[in-house]
OpenMM code with the backbone's topology and positions (N, CA, C; nanometers):
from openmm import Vec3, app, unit

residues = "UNK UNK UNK UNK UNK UNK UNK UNK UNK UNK UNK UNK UNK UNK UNK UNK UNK UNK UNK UNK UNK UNK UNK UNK UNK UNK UNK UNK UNK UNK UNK UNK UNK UNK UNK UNK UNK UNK UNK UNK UNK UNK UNK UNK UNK UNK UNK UNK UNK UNK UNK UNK UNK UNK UNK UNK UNK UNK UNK UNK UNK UNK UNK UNK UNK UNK UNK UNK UNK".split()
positions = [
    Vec3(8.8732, 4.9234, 15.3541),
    Vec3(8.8146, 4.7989, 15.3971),
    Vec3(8.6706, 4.8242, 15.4405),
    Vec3(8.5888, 4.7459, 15.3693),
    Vec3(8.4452, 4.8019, 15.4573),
    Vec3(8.4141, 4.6659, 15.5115),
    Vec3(8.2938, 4.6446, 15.5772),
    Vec3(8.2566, 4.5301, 15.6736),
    Vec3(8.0800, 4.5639, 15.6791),
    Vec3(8.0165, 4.4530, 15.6807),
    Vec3(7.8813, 4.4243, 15.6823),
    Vec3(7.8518, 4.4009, 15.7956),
    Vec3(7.7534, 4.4442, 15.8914),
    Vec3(7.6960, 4.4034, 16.0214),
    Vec3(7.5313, 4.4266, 15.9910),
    Vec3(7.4791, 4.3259, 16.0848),
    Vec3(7.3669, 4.3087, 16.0903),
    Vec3(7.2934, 4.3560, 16.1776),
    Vec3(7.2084, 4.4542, 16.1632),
    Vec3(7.1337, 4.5468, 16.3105),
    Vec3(7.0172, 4.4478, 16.3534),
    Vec3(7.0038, 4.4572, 16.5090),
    Vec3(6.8847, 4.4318, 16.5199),
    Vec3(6.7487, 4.5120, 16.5002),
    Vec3(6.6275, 4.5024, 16.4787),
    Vec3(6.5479, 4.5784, 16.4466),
    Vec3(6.5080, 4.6796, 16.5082),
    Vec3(6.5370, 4.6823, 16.6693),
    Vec3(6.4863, 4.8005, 16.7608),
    Vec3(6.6170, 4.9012, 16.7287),
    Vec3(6.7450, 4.8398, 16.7331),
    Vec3(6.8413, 4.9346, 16.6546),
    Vec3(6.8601, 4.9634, 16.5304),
    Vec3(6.8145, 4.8869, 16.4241),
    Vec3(6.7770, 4.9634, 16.2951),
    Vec3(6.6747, 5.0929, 16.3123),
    Vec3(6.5481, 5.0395, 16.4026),
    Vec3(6.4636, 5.1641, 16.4172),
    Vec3(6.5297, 5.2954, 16.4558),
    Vec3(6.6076, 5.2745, 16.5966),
    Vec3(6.6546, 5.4009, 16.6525),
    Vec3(6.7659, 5.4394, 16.5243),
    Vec3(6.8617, 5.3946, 16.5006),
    Vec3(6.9431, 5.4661, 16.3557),
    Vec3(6.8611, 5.5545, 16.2685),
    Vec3(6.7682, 5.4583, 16.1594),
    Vec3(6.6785, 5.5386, 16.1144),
    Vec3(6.6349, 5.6730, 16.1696),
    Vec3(6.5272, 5.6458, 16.3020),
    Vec3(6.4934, 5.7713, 16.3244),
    Vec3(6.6237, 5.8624, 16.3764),
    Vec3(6.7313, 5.8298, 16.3955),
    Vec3(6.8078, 5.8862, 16.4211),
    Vec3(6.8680, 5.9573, 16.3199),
    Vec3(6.8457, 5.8819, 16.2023),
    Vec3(6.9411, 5.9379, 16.0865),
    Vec3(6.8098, 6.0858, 16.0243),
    Vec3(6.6890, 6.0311, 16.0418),
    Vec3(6.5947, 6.1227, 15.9824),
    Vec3(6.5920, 6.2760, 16.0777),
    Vec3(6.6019, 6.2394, 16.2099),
    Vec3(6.6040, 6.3534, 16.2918),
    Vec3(6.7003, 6.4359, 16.2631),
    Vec3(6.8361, 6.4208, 16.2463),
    Vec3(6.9641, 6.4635, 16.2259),
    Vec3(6.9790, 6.4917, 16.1090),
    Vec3(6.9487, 6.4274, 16.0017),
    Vec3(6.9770, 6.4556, 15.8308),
    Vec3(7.1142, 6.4101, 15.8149),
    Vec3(7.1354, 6.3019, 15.9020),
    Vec3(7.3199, 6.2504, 15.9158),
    Vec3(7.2492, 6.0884, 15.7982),
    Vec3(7.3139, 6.0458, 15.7290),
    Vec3(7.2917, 5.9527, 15.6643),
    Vec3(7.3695, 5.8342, 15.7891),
    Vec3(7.2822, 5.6754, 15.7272),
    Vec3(7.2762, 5.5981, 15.8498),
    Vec3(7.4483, 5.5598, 15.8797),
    Vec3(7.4863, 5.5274, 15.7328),
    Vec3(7.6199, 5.4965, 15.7695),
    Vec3(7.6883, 5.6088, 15.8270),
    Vec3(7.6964, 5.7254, 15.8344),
    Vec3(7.8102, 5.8309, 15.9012),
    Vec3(7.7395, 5.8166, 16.0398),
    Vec3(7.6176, 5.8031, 16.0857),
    Vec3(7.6133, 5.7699, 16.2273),
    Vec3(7.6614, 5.6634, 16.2793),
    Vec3(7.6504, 5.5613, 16.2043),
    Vec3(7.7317, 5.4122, 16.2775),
    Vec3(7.9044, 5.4640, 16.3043),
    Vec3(7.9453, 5.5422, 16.1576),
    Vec3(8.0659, 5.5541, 16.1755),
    Vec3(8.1029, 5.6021, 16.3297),
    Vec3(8.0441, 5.7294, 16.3266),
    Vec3(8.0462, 5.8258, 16.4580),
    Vec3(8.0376, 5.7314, 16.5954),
    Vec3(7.9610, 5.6607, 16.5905),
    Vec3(7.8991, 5.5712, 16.7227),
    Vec3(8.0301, 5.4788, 16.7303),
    Vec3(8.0830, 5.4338, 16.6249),
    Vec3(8.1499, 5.3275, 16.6615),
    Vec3(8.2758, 5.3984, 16.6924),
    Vec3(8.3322, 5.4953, 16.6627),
    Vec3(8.4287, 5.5521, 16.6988),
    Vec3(8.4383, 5.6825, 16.8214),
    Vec3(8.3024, 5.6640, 16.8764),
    Vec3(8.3206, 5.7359, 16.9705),
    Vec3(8.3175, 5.6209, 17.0914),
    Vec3(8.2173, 5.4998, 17.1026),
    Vec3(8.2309, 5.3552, 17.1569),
    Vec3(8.3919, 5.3767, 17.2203),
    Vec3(8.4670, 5.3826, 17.0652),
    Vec3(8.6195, 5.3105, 17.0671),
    Vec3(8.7040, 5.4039, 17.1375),
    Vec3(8.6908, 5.4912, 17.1235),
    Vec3(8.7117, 5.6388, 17.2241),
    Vec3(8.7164, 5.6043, 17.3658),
    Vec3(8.5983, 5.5751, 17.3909),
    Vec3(8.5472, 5.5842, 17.4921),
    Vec3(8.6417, 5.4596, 17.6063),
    Vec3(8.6168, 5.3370, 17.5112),
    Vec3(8.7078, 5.1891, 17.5581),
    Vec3(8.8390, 5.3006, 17.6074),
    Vec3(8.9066, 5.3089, 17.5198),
    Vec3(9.0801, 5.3415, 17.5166),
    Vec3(9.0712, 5.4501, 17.6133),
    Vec3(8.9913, 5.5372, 17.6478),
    Vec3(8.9866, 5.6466, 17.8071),
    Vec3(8.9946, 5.5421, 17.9432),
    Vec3(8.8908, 5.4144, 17.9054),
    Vec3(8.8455, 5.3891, 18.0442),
    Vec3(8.9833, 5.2368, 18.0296),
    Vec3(9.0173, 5.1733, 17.9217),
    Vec3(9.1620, 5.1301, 17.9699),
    Vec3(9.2909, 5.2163, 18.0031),
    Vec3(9.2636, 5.3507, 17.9844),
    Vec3(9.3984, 5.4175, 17.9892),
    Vec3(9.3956, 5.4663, 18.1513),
    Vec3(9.2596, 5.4622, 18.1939),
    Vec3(9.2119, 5.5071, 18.3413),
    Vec3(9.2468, 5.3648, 18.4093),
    Vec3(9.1975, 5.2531, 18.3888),
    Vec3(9.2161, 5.1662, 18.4646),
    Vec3(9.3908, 5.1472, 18.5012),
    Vec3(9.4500, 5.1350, 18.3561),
    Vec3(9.6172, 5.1030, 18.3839),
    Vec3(9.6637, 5.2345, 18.4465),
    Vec3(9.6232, 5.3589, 18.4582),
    Vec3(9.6949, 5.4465, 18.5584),
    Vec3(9.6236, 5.4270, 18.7174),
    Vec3(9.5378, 5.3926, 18.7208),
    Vec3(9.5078, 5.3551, 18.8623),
    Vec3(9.5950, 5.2408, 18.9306),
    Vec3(9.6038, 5.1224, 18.8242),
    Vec3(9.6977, 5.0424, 18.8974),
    Vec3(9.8206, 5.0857, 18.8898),
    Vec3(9.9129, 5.1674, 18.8032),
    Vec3(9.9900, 5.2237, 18.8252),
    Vec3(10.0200, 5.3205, 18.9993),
    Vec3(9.8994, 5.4055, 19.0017),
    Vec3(9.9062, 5.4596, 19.1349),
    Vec3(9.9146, 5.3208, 19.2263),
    Vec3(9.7955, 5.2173, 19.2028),
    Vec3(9.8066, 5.1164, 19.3336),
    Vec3(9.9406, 5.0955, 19.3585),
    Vec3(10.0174, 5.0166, 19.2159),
    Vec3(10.1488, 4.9396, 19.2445),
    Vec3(10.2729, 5.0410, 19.3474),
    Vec3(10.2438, 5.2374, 19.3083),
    Vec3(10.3166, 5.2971, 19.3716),
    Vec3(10.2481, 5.2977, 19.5427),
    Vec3(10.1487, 5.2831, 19.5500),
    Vec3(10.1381, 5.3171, 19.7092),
    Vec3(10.1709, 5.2167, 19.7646),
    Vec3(10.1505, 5.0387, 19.6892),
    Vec3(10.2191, 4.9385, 19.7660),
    Vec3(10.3599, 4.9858, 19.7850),
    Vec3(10.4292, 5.0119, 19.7019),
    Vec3(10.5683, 5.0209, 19.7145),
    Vec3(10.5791, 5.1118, 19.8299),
    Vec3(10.4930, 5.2493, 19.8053),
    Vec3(10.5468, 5.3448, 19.9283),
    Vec3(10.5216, 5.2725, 20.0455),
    Vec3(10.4138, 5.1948, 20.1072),
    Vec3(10.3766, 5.1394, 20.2400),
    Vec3(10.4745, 5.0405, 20.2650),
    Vec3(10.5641, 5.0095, 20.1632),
    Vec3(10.6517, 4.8566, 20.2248),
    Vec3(10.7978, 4.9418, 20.2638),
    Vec3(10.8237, 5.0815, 20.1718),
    Vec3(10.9361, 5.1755, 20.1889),
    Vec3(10.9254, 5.2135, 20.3746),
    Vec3(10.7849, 5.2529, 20.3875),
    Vec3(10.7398, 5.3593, 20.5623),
    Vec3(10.7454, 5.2429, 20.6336),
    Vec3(10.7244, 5.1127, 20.6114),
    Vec3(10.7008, 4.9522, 20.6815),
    Vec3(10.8993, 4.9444, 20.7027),
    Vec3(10.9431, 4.9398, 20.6226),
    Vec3(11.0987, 4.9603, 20.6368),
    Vec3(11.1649, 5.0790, 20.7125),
    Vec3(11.0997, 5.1576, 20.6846),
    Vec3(11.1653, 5.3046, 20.8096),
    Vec3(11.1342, 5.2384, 20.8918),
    Vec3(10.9872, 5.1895, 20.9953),
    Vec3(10.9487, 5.1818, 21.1376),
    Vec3(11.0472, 5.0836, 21.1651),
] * unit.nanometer
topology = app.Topology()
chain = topology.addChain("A")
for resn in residues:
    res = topology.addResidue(resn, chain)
    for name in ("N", "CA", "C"):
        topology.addAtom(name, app.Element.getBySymbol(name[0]), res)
Protein backbone atom coordinates (compact mmCIF):
# COMPACT_ATOMS: atom_id res chain seq x y z
CA UNK A 1 0.00 0.00 0.00
CA UNK A 2 1.73 3.27 -0.58
CA UNK A 3 0.17 6.77 0.37
CA UNK A 4 0.97 10.37 -0.91
CA UNK A 5 1.60 13.21 1.65
CA UNK A 6 2.27 16.59 1.10
CA UNK A 7 5.44 18.29 2.84
CA UNK A 8 5.55 21.60 3.82
CA UNK A 9 8.41 23.51 2.34
CA UNK A 10 10.63 24.19 5.47
CA UNK A 11 10.19 20.29 5.82
CA UNK A 12 10.78 19.41 2.32
CA UNK A 13 14.00 21.59 2.83
CA UNK A 14 15.19 19.83 6.04
CA UNK A 15 14.46 16.10 4.28
CA UNK A 16 16.36 17.12 1.33
CA UNK A 17 19.25 18.41 3.12
CA UNK A 18 18.80 15.66 5.21
CA UNK A 19 18.69 13.13 2.59
CA UNK A 20 21.94 14.84 0.86
CA UNK A 21 23.90 14.88 4.18
CA UNK A 22 23.22 11.19 4.88
CA UNK A 23 23.14 9.70 1.22
CA UNK A 24 19.72 8.04 2.72
CA UNK A 25 17.24 8.65 -0.23
CA UNK A 26 14.15 10.96 0.83
CA UNK A 27 11.67 8.26 0.97
CA UNK A 28 13.74 5.71 3.38
CA UNK A 29 14.07 8.78 5.71
CA UNK A 30 10.34 9.51 5.92
CA UNK A 31 10.07 5.76 6.26
CA UNK A 32 12.53 5.77 9.31
CA UNK A 33 10.93 9.03 10.88
CA UNK A 34 7.61 7.77 10.66
CA UNK A 35 8.31 4.63 12.27
CA UNK A 36 10.41 5.71 14.79
CA UNK A 37 7.43 8.75 15.59
CA UNK A 38 5.24 5.40 15.88
CA UNK A 39 7.71 3.79 18.21
CA UNK A 40 7.95 6.35 20.10
CA UNK A 41 3.70 6.94 20.53
CA UNK A 42 3.33 3.05 21.57
CA UNK A 43 6.44 3.56 24.53
CA UNK A 44 4.78 6.68 25.85
CA UNK A 45 1.03 4.90 25.69
CA UNK A 46 2.48 1.78 27.11
CA UNK A 47 4.09 4.20 29.97
CA UNK A 48 1.04 6.07 30.54
CA UNK A 49 -1.37 2.72 30.93
CA UNK A 50 1.30 1.23 33.40
CA UNK A 51 1.32 4.26 35.49
CA UNK A 52 -2.34 4.15 35.87
CA UNK A 53 -2.08 0.69 36.42
CA UNK A 54 0.37 1.48 39.47
CA UNK A 55 -2.24 4.49 40.41
CA UNK A 56 -5.38 2.09 40.34
CA UNK A 57 -3.00 -0.38 42.67
CA UNK A 58 -2.04 2.22 45.30
CA UNK A 59 -5.77 3.37 45.42
CA UNK A 60 -6.65 -0.06 46.18
CA UNK A 61 -3.71 -0.51 48.67
CA UNK A 62 -4.78 2.90 50.69
CA UNK A 63 -8.56 1.78 50.91
CA UNK A 64 -7.04 -2.08 52.02
CA UNK A 65 -4.55 0.10 55.22
CA UNK A 66 -7.99 2.59 55.50
CA UNK A 67 -9.75 -0.90 56.34
CA UNK A 68 -7.03 -2.31 58.76
CA UNK A 69 -7.16 1.18 60.93
Amino acid sequence: MQMQIDLREPTLMQLRHASQTTGIQEEQLIQRAVMYYLDTIKKQVELRDEMQMWDSLSDEALMNFEEIL
